[in-house]
N, C-alpha and C positions, 0 to 999 in steps of 0.2 A: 371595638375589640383592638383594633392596632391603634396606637398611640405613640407621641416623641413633638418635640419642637424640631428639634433638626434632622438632621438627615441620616445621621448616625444613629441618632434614637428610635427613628422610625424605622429604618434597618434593622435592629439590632430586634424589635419588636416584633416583624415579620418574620423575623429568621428564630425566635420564638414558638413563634404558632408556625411555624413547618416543623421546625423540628418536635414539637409537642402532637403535632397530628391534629390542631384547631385549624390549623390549613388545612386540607385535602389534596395528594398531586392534582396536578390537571386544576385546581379550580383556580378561576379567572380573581384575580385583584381589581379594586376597583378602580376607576379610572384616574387620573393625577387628576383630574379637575377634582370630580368628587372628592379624593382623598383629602386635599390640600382644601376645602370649601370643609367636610366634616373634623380638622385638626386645625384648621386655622392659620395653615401654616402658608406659604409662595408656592405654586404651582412648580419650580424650579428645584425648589426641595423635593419635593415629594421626587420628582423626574432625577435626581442624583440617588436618591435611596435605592428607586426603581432599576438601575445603570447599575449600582455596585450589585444587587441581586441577581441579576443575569450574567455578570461577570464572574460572582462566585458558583455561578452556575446554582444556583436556588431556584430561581424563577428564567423565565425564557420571554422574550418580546416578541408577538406576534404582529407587530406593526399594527395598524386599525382593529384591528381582533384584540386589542390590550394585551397584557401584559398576564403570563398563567403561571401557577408552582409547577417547577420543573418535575416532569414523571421517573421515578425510580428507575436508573440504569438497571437493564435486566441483561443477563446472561449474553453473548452472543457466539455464534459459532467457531471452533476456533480450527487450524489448519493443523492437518496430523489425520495418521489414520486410526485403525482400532484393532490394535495387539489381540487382542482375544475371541475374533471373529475367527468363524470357520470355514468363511467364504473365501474368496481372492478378493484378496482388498487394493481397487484401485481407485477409492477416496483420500489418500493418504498426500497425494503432491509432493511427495520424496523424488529425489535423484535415485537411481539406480545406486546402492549399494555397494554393488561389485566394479562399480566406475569410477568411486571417489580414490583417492590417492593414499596409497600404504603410509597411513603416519610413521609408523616407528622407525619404518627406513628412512624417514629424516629428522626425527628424534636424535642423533647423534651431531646433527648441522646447528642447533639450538644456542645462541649463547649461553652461556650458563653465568657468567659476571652479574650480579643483585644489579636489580635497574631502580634508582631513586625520587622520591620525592624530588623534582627538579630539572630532571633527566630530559632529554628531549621527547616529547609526547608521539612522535612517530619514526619510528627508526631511521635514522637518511640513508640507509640502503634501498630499501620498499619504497621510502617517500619518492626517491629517483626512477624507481621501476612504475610507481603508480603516475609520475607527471609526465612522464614519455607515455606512459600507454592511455591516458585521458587526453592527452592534446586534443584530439579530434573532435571530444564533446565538448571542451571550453570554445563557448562563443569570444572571449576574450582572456586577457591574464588573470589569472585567479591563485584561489590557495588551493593545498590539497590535506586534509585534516583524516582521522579514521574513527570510526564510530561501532560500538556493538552491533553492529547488523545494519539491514534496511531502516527497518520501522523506526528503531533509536533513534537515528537520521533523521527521518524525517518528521518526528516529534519534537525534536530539539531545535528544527528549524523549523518549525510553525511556532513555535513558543515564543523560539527568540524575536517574530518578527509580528505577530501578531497578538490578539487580547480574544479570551473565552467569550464565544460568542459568535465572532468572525465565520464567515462563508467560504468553504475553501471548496472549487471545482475539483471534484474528481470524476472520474470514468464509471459509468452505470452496464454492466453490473461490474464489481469492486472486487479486489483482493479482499477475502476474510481481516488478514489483520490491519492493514488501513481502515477497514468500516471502523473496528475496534477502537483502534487509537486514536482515531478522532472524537468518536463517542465518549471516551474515557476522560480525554485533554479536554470535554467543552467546546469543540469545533462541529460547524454546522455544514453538512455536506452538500452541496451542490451539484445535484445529477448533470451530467453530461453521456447522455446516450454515444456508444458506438457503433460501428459497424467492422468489417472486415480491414478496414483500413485504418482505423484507430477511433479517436476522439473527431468527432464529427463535428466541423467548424462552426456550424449556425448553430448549434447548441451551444459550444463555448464562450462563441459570443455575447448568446442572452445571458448565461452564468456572471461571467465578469461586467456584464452592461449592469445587471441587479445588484453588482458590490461584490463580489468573492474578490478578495483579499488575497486567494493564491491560487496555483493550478499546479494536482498533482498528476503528472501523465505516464504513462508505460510505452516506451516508443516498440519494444520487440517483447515476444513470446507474453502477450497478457495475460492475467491471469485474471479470469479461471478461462478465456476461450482460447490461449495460446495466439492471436491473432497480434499482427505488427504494423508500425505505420509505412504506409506506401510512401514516395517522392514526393506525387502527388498532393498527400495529404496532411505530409509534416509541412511542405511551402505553404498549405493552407493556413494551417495551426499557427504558425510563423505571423502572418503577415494579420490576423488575427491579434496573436498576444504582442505583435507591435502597438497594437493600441493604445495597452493598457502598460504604459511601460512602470508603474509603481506596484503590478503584482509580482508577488513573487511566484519563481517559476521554479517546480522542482521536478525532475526529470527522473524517472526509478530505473536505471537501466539494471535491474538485476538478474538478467539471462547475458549478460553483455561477454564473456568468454567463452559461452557454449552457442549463443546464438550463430544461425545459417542465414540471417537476414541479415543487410546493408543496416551501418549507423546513418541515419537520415537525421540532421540538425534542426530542432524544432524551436530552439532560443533566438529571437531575436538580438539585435546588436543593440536596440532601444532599451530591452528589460536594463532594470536599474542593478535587481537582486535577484540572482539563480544560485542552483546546485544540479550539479548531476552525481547520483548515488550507484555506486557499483557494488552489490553485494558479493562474497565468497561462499553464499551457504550455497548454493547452488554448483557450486564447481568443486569447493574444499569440500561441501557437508555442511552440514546446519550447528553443528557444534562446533567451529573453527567463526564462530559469531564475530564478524569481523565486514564491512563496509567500506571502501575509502569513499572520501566526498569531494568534487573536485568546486569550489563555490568563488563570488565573487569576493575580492578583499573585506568589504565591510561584513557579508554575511558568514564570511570564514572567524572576522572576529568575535559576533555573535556567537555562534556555536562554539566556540572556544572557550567563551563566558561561561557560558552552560555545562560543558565538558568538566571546566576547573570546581564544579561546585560540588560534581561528585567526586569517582574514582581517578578524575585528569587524561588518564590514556587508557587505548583497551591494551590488554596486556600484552606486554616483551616478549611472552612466551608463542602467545598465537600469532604476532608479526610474525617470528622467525622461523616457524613452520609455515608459515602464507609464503614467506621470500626463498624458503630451501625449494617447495612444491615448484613456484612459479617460474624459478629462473633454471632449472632442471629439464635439458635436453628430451630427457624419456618422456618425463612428464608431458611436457609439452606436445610430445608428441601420440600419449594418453590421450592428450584434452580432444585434439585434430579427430582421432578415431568417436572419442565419447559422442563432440559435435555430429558427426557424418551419423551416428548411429540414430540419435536425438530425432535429427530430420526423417530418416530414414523410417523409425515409428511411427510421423505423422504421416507423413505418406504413404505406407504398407497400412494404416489404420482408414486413414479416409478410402482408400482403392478397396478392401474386404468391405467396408461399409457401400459402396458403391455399386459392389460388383452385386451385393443382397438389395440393390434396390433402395437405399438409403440416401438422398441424396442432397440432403440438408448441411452435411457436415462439408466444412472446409477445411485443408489439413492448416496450420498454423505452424509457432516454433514454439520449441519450450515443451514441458513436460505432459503438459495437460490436451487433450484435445476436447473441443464443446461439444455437444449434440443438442442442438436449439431443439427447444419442443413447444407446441402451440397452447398447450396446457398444463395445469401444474404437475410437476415430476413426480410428485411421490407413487402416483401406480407405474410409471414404466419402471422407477428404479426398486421398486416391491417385486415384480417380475422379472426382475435381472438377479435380484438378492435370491428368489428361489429356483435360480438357474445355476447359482451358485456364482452368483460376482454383488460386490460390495460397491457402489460409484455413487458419490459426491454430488447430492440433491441440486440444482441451481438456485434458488428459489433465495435462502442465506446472501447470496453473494449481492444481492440487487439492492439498488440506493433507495430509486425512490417511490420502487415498488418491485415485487417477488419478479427476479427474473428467473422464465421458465426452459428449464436444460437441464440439461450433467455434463459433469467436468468427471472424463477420464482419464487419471493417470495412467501414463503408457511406459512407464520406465521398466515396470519387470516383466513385460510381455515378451514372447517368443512370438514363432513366425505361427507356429500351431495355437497359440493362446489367442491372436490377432484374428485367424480364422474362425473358432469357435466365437469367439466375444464376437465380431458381426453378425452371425447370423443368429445366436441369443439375443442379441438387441434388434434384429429384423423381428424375431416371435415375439418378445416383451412392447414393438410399438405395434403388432398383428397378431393380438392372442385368438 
């Protein structure tokens, strides 16, 4: 059935019969020996055909298990809540609403001058405001670049530095849209179980000993368990990805101006190539989609590369509302109160759960708080849904297998909402 003398022909033949459906997903290829013994061809060929198929993401390499047709991306879950529910929806992972910052009152601070093809790609007002306020996460001198959001970021810096296929460590259980993007890009995840204190060292270490190529980590407020790295545990992560000083290290700090926990430095001075990512959805809003990335020279030029291919810069216009919000006395002193409130959720949330005997939960930072459960979520969170609350199943968020919990958003709770929702969740885990 497959046929070619070279390596392109035989590619080109395989990528035939998948797309024609005489492949099967999932079904296994034969082995190079065989293939290159039944075509005649160098065992070296067939093993180049085999390399571009996994590259374009056709087929996948199981190492000794041979080589399989890649299975059909299926849908994954995605982050947001659900407008049309009737319940209190605290699946949603929004910031509080009435805490983000009155745009229009600085709609008037906006340049209005047309910004052009050529222009410089990041305002030098913001660019000055964002490298004063990132010193701390530069292990060393670096660029400072801005990107559509988190995720943009950090898909444009796995691209630029690695090839579809590649092993990138992340944190087990994951942010919804990192599983995603990696999924999407052709990137192979690499569970690293956590605990309360972040990314947990001997797990990191067998990831990068087996080849992962990068490490994406969440040093404050994880998401989905809100949970930050200790002193402790980042000198561990440290001396750790000292090892491997050719991965790339990318650091998501996107709770980083509402966080109530210490920046803790988890970059070594050995890594070659990092980033640390600061998003604004979380402090401006989710629609002021905007990220600075504070990275080393060579991987700042990289993503640069990639930047100029599409739209070059994110736009003049959400700079300038990012630098009116940020550099704005009141504001600033908005953000102070928003922080104190933030923490104040986790804590008023874990103590109602405590006080009903619940005592699983750890309060965290950040929007979400976990409730670990020993089994799979969906009946506690079916008995919360007919108590009249909507909460964020666990199961979605796990890498490299269903982790069991719910992820509460705690942004639009009162002090009455906090009491009622503990001891609803005390009768839904004691019906």
């Amino acid at each position: 059935m497959i046929a070619g003398k070279s390596a392109n022909e035989i590619f080109d033949s395989i990528r035939q019969h998948i797309t024609s459906g005489k492949l099967a997903k999932g079904e296994t290829l034969p082995s190079v020996r065989e293939l290159a013994a039944l075509l005649g061809v160098n065992r070296n060929t067939v093993a180049s055909a085999y390399k571009r198929l996994v590259i374009s993401g056709l087929a996948q390499s199981l190492g000794r298990n041979g080589t399989v047709v890649k299975e059909a991306l299926r849908p994954v879950a995605l982050e947001g809540g659900c407008p049309h529910t009737p319940l209190a929806d605290l699946s949603s992972g929004n910031p509080a609403a009435d805490r983000l910052p009155d745009l229009n009152h600085y709609l008037s601070h906006i340049n209005r001058t047309p910004r052009l093809y050529g222009d410089a790609p990041v305002s030098p007002s913001l660019q000055h405001w964002a490298r004063d306020w990132m010193q701390e996460a530069m292990p060393a001198a670096g660029e400072i670049d801005l990107t559509s959001g988190a995720i943009d970021a950090i898909e444009r810096l796995l691209c630029a530095h690695l090839l579809p296929g590649d092993s990138v460590a992340v944190e087990d259980p994951c942010f919804l849209s990192s599983i995603s993007m990696l999924r999407y890009s052709g990137f192979n995840a690499s569970s690293v179980t956590i605990d309360s204190e972040g990314m947990q060292p001997e797990m990191l270490e067998q990831a990068l000993s087996k080849g992962a190529r990068a490490v994406i980590l969440t040093p404050r407020a994880h998401n989905p368990t809100g949970y930050s790295l200790s002193e402790a545990r980042a000198a561990a992560l440290r001396q750790v990805i000292s090892r491997y000083p050719q991965v790339l290290v990318i650091v998501d700090d996107h709770f980083a101006l509402l966080s109530s926990q210490t920046w803790y430095p988890v970059i070594p001075p050995q890594t070659l190539h990092w980033a640390v990512v600061r998003s604004m959805s979380k402090t401006l809003g989710p629609d002021i989609r905007l990220a600075f990335v504070a990275s080393d020279s060579a991987t700042s030029a990289k993503l640069r590369l990639r930047l100029n291919s599409g739209s070059q810069w994110v736009s003049h216009l959400l700079q300038d509302l990012a630098y009116a919000c940020l550099t704005d006395e009141n504001y600033q002193q908005a953000l102070a109160q928003t922080r104190r409130f933030y923490a104040s959720q986790q804590q008023q949330m874990a103590q109602a759960l405590h006080t009903q005997g619940v005592d699983a939960v750890i309060p965290g930072d950040g929007l979400n708080l976990w409730l670990p459960l020993t089994t799979a979520s969906h009946t506690t969170a079916f008995a919360l849904a007919k108590l009249g609350w909507l909460v964020r199943e666990g199961e979605a968020f796990g890498v490299s297998e269903a982790a069991h919990g719910l992820r509460i958003t705690l942004s639009t709770l009162n002090d009455t909402d906090i009491t009622q929702l503990a001891a609803d969740i005390k009768r839904a885990l004691n019906p």
